[in-house]
C-alpha positions in Angstrom: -15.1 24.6 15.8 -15.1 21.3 13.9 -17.7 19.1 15.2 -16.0 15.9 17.4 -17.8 12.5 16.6 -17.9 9.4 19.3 -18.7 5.8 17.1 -19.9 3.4 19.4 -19.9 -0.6 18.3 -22.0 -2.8 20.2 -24.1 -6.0 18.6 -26.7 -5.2 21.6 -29.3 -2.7 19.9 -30.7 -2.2 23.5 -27.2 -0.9 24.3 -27.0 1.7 21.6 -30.7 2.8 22.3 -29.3 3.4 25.5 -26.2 5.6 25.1 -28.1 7.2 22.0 -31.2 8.5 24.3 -28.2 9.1 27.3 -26.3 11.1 24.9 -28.3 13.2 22.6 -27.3 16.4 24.1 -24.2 15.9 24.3 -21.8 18.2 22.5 -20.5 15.9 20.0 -22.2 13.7 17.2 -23.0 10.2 18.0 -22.9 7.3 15.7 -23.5 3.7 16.1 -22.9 0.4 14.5 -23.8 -3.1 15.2 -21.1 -5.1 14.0 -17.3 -4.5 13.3 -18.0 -4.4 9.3 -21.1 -1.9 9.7 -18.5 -0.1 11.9 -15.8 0.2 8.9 -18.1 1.8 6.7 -19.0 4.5 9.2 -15.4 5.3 9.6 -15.0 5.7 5.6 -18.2 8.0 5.7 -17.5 10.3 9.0 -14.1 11.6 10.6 -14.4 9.5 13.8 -12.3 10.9 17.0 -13.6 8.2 19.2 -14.3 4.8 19.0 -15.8 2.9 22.1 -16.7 -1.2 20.8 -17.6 -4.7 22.4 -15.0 -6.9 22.3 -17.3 -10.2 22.2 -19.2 -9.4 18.8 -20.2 -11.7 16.0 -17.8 -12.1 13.0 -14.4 -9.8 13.7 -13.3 -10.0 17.2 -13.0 -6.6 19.2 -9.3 -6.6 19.7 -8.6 -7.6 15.9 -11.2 -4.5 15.0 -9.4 -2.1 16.9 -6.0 -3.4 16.0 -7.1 -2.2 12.2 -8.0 1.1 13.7 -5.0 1.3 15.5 -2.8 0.6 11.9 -5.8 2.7 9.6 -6.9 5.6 11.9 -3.6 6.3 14.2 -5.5 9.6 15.5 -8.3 7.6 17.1 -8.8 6.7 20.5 -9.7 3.7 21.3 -12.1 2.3 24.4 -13.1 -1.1 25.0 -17.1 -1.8 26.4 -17.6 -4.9 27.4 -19.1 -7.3 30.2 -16.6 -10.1 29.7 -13.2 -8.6 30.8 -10.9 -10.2 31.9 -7.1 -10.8 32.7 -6.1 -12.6 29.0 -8.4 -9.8 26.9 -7.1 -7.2 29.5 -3.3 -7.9 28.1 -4.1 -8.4 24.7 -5.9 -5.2 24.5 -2.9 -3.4 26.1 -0.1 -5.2 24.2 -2.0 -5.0 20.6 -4.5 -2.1 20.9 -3.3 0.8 23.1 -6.3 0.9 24.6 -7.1 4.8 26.3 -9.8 3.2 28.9 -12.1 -0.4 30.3 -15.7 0.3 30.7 -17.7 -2.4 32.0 -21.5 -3.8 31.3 -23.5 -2.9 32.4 -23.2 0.8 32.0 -23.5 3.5 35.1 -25.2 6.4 33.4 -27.0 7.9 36.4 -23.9 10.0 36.9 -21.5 11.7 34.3 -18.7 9.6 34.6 -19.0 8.0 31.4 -19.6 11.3 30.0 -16.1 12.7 31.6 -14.2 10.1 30.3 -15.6 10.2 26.4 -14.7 14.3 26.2 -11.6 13.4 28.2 -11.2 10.8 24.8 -11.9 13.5 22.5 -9.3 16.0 24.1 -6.7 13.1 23.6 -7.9 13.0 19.8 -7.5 16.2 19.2 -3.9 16.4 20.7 -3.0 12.8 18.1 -4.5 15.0 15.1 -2.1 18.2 16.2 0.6 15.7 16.4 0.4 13.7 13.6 0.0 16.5 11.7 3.0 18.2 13.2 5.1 15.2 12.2 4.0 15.1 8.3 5.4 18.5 8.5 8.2 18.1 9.7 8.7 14.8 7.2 7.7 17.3 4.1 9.9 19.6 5.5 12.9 17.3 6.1 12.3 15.8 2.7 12.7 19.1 0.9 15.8 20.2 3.0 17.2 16.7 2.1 16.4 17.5 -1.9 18.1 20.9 -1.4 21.1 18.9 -0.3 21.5 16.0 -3.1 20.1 18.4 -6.0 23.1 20.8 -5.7 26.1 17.6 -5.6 28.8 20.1 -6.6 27.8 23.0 -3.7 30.1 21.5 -1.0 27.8 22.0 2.0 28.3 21.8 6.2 25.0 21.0 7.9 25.3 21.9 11.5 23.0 22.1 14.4 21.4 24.1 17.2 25.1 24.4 18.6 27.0 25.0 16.0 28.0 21.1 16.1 29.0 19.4 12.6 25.9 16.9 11.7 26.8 15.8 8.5 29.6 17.1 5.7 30.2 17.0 2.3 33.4 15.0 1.3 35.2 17.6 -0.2 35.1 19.3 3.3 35.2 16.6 5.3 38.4 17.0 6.9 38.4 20.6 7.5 35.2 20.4 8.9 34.8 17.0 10.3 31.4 15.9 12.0 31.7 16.6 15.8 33.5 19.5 15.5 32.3 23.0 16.7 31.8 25.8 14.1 30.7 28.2 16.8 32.9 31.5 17.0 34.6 32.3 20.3 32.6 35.5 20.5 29.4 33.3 20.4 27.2 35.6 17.5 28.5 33.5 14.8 29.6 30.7 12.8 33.3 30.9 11.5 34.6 28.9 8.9 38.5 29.2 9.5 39.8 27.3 6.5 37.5 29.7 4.2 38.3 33.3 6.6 34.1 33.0 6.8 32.4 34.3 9.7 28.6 34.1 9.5 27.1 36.5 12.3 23.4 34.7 14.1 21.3 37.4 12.8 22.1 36.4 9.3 20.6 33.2 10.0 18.3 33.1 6.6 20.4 35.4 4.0 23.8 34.8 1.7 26.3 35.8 0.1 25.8 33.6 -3.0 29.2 34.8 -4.5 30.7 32.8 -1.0 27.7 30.8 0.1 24.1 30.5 1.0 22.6 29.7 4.3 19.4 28.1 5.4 17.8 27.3 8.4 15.2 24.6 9.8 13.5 23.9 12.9 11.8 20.8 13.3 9.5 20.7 16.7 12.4 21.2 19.3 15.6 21.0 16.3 17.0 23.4 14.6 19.9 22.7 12.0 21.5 25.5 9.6 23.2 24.2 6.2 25.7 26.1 4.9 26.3 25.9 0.8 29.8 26.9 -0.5 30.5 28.4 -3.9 33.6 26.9 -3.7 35.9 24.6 -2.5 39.0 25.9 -1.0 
């Protein structure tokens, strides 16, 4: 399991003894920083889930901080500490940051809510790393489907999707296929090309006939889309 690490920013050195003695069992690895710049270097060095910082701190402000962690680090979840809240910073926080929770100063550590809400925090971390990972690969994935399409310029192709709908066309087969239209055969196993006597039965859904056409498929998270490549224009 890859070890989850909490950064905690504070210019208070009594604070971070504090949390550092309160959370040394804890089942993540702790690190602390005293000022927003000392902060920026620990999140070159370690692969923070977790970042829990003052907003009242000398030099960069707390919301201007967190809004570069928000832009940098998209996967990391952000929680304000600090003993000055209130309604202005409350907004700001919401509108620029996307702040996951408000803990207040002083800190209640006789119970375990504070330790509740930072693995709650690291839950939510890992499910931004799944998805921001899921979405490069679907971009890289797009991307190459894309190339597949403008690379072969003379391979008149119909791109359709999940039901059998016309997404996009080539020209040359723009009007006997135009986008909208339904491909789907009335027996509902297949894709029929009238104007070209094709019928392309589901279970072919990543073979060819390269002599007629070639067919590929894609699923992207909850899309799925299925190009078809002619040899040939009829």
């Amino acid at each position: 399991m890859t070890p989850q690490n909490i950064l905690f920013v504070d210019d208070s050195p009594m604070v971070l003894s504090l949390l550092e003695r309160t959370l040394t069992q804890e089942a993540f690895t702790l690190h602390t920083a005293h000022t927003p710049k000392e902060a920026l270097q620990v999140l070159e060095q370690h692969p923070i889930d977790v970042v829990v910082s003052d907003l009242l701190m000398p030099g960069l402000d707390g919301i201007t901080f967190l809004r570069m962690i928000k832009k940098d680090y998209p996967h990391i979840v952000r929680i304000i500490l600090s003993g000055h809240l209130h309604t202005q910073s409350i907004l700001s926080a919401i509108n620029q940051v996307g702040v996951f929770r408000f803990l207040t100063k002083p800190l209640e550590l006789d119970d375990d809510t504070l330790k509740k809400i930072l693995y709650e925090a690291l839950d939510q971390a890992k499910l931004n790393r799944n998805n921001l990972d899921a979405d490069q690969n679907v971009a890289s994935d797009l991307s190459v489907f894309i190339d597949s399409i403008l690379n072969a310029p003379y391979r008149p192709y119909v791109l359709l999707n999940e039901q059998d709908i016309v997404t996009a066309v080539h020209i040359a087969l723009a009007e006997l296929y135009p986008v909208g239209c339904s491909l789907r055969h009335p027996d509902g196993e297949g894709i029929q090309l009238t104007t070209h006597s094709l019928y392309i039965p589901y279970e072919e859904s990543e073979s060819s006939d390269p002599d007629l056409y070639t067919l590929d498929t894609l699923t992207l998270s909850h899309l799925s889309l299925r190009l078809i490549r002619l040899s040939e224009i009829a």
